[in-house]
Steps between C-alpha positions, in 0.01 A plus 500: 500500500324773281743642252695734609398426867795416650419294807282222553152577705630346810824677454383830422285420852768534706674810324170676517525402916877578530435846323171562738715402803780702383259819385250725622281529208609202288175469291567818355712329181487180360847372652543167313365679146828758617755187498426415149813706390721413814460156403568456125725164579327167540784415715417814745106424507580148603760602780198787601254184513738334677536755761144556557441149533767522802349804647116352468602150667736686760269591778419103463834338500603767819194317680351854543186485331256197338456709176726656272630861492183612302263421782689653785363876626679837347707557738617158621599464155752824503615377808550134352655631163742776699622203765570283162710830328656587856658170625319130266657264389724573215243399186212645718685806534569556163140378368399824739772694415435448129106537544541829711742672241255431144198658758692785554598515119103455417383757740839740615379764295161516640573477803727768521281730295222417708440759761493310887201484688671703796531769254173468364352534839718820578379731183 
């Protein structure tokens, strides 16, 4: 990991793919470079890891895909990552759970500031 990089490349994969699946215009902000502060801890960027690692292999150990998370389509992988938040298995759940609330910590401000495209289309 570069310094101050908080995630490993493979890791930071899969956040990149969770925040993409999870948010319109994702590439707008470097998501992983936003975690830095969220995840000061070594103990809470190994449990992070830990969860991605759960969320990439998931799609695989359900038997619904050959590849990982990563390599599914957009919006299979919303759909994949809101059945795992909805109703997983506990540590799926929570991997999702815990994924899904440092996204909306990384890009909740933007996204509320950002005007919709509904409204965009209106004026």
């Amino acid at each position: 990991m570069k310094a101050g990089w908080p995630l490993s490349p493979a890791a930071a994969r899969v956040f990149y793919n969770a925040a993409d699946a999870w948010v319109e215009r994702s590439g707008e902000i470097d998501a992983v470079a936003e975690l830095a502060p969220r995840l000061a801890a070594r103990r809470d960027r190994r449990r992070l890891a830990r969860a991605l690692w759960l969320l990439e292999w998931s799609p695989r150990l359900g038997l619904r895909s050959a590849r990982g998370l990563s390599w599914l389509p957009r919006e299979e992988r919303r759909a994949w990552l809101d059945r795992l938040e909805r109703g997983g298995i506990g540590p799926a759940r929570r991997a999702a759970s815990r994924v899904h609330g440092l996204v909306d910590a990384c890009y909740g401000e933007r996204r509320r500031s950002a005007p919709s495209a509904s409204a965009a289309a209106e004026g």
